[in-house]
C-alpha positions in Angstrom: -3.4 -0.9 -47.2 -5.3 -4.2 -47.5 -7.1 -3.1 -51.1 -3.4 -3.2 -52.7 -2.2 -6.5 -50.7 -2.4 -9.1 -53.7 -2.1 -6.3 -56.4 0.8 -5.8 -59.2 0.6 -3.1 -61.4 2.6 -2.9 -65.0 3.6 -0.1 -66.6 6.3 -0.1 -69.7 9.1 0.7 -67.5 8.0 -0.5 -64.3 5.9 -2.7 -62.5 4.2 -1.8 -59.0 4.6 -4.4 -56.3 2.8 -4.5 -52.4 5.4 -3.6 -50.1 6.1 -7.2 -48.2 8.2 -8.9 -45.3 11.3 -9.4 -48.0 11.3 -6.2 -49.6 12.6 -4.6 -45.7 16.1 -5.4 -45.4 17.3 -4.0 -49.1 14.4 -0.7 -47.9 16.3 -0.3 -44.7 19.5 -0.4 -46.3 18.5 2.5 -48.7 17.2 4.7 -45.8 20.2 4.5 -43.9 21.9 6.9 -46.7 21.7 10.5 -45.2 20.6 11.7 -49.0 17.6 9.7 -49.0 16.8 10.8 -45.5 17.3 14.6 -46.1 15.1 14.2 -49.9 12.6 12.2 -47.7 12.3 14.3 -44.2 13.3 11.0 -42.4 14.5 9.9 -39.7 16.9 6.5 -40.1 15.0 3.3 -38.4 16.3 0.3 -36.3 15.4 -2.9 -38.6 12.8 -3.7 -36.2 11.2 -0.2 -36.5 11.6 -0.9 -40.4 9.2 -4.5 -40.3 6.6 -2.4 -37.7 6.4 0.4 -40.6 6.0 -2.3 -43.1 3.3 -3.7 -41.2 1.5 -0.6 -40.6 1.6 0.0 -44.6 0.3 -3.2 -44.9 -2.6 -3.0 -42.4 -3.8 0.9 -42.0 -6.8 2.1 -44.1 -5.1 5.4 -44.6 -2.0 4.4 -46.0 -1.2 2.7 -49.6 2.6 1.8 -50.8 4.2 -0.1 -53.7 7.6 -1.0 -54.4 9.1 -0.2 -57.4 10.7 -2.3 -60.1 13.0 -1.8 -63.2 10.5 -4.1 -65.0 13.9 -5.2 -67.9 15.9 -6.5 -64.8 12.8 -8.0 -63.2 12.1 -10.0 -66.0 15.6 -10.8 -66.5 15.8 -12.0 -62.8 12.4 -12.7 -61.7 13.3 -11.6 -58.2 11.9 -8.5 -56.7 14.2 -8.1 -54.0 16.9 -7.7 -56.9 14.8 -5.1 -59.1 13.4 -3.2 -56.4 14.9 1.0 -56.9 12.5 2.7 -55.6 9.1 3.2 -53.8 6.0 5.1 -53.9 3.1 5.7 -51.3 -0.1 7.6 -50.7 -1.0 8.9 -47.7 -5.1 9.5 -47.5 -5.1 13.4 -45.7 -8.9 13.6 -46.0 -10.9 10.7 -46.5 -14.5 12.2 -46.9 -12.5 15.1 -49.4 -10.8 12.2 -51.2 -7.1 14.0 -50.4 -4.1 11.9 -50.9 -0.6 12.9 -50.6 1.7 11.4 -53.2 5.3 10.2 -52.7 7.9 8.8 -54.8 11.6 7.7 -53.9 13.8 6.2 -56.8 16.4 4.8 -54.4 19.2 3.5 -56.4 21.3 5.8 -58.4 21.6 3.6 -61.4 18.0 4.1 -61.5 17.7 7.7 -61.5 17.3 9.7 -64.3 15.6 7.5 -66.5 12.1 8.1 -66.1 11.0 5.5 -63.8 9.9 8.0 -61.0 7.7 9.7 -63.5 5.8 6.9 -64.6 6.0 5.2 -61.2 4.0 8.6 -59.9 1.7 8.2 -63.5 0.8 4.5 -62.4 0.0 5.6 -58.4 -1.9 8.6 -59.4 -4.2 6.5 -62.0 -4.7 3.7 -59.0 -5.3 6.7 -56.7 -8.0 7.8 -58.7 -9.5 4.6 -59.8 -9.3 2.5 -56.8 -8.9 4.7 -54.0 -11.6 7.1 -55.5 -8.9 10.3 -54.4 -9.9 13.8 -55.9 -7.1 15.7 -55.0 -3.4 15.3 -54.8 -0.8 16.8 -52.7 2.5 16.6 -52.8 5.2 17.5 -49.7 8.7 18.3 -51.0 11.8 20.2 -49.6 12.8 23.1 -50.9 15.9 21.6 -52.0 14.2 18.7 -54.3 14.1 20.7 -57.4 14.3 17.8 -59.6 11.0 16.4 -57.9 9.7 19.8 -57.6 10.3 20.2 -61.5 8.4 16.4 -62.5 4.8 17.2 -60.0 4.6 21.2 -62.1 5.1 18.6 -64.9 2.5 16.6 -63.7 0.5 19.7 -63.4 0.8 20.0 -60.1 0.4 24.0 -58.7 1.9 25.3 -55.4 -0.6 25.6 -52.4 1.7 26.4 -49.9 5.5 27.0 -48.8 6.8 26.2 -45.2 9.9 28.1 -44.5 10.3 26.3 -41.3 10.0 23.0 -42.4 11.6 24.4 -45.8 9.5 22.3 -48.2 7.2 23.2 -50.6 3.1 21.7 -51.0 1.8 20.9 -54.5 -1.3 20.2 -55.0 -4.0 18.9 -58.2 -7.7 18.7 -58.5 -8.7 15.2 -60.5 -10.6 16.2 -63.3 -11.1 14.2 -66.5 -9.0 15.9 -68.6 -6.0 15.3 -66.8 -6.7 12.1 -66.7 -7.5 11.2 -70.6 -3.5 12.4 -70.4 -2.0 10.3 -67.2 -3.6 7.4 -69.5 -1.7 8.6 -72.6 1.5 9.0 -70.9 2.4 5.0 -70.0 0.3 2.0 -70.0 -1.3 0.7 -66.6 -2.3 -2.9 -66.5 -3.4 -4.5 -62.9 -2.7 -7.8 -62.0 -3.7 -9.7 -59.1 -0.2 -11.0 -57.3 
């Protein structure tokens, strides 16, 4: 999505960068583990295919995506490539309704377990809302994702529906100013231009 092309996001664990050109090879290499694939419902990609999906993230209206980083080792390092663990995306469903669905992927496994996912889906949801004017949230996740499953019910997320073919589960939240009084409460969000 163009609107988040020169846009950094800081959070107190993380920091929100646009997925670019250099961020593909270390992303391909994460999705060729058959773990990630099964969490995420994907399908492993040539490298090729992997730069024409950047490119479409990049380019499409309907379509938003940051990388995440461990914001300690990017300030340690200042090089995104080597604090990159994760990502998270926003797929616009229903653009008149203002329907997104929300994704997050915390790709290294040094990485998991400490929180970043939750404030990395905290800092999408508050640019969801403010940016990309969203009213509604959805989240996709298979059945066997309980740990993901468990952090969106945190979120307040309800269930809206249950696939048993696909085997994955749709949560879903209405925007409303209450809940987000408490996304702000729960980390800061700062936006930079990058």
């Amino acid at each position: 999505m163009k609107l988040n092309s020169n846009t950094k996001i800081m959070g107190r664990n993380v920091v929100l960068v646009p997925y670019r050109e250099y961020h593909v090879p270390r992303y391909h290499k994460w999705m060729k583990s058959e773990e990630l694939q099964k969490l995420t419902a994907s399908e492993p990609l040539t490298l090729e295919q992997e730069y024409e999906m950047q490119k479409s993230w990049r380019e499409d209206d309907d379509k938003c995506t940051f990388i995440i980083l461990d914001k300690v080792l990017f300030e340690k390092c200042n090089e995104e490539t080597d604090a990159m663990i994760g990502d998270t995306n926003i797929f616009i469903t229903e653009k008149g309704l203002g329907v997104g669905e929300i994704e997050i992927l915390i790709a290294e496994e040094s990485a998991r377990g400490k929180k970043f996912g939750w404030e990395a889906v905290i800092l999408m949801l508050l640019y969801g809302i403010q940016h990309i004017n969203l009213k509604i949230f959805e989240a996709k996740i298979s059945l066997s994702n309980n740990i993901s499953i468990k952090m969106f019910q945190k979120l307040g997320f309800q269930e809206k529906s249950l696939s048993e073919v696909f085997q994955e589960v749709t949560l879903e939240k209405v925007v409303n100013e209450e809940w987000m009084k408490w996304l702000n409460e729960q980390t800061q969000y700062e936006i930079q231009t990058c």
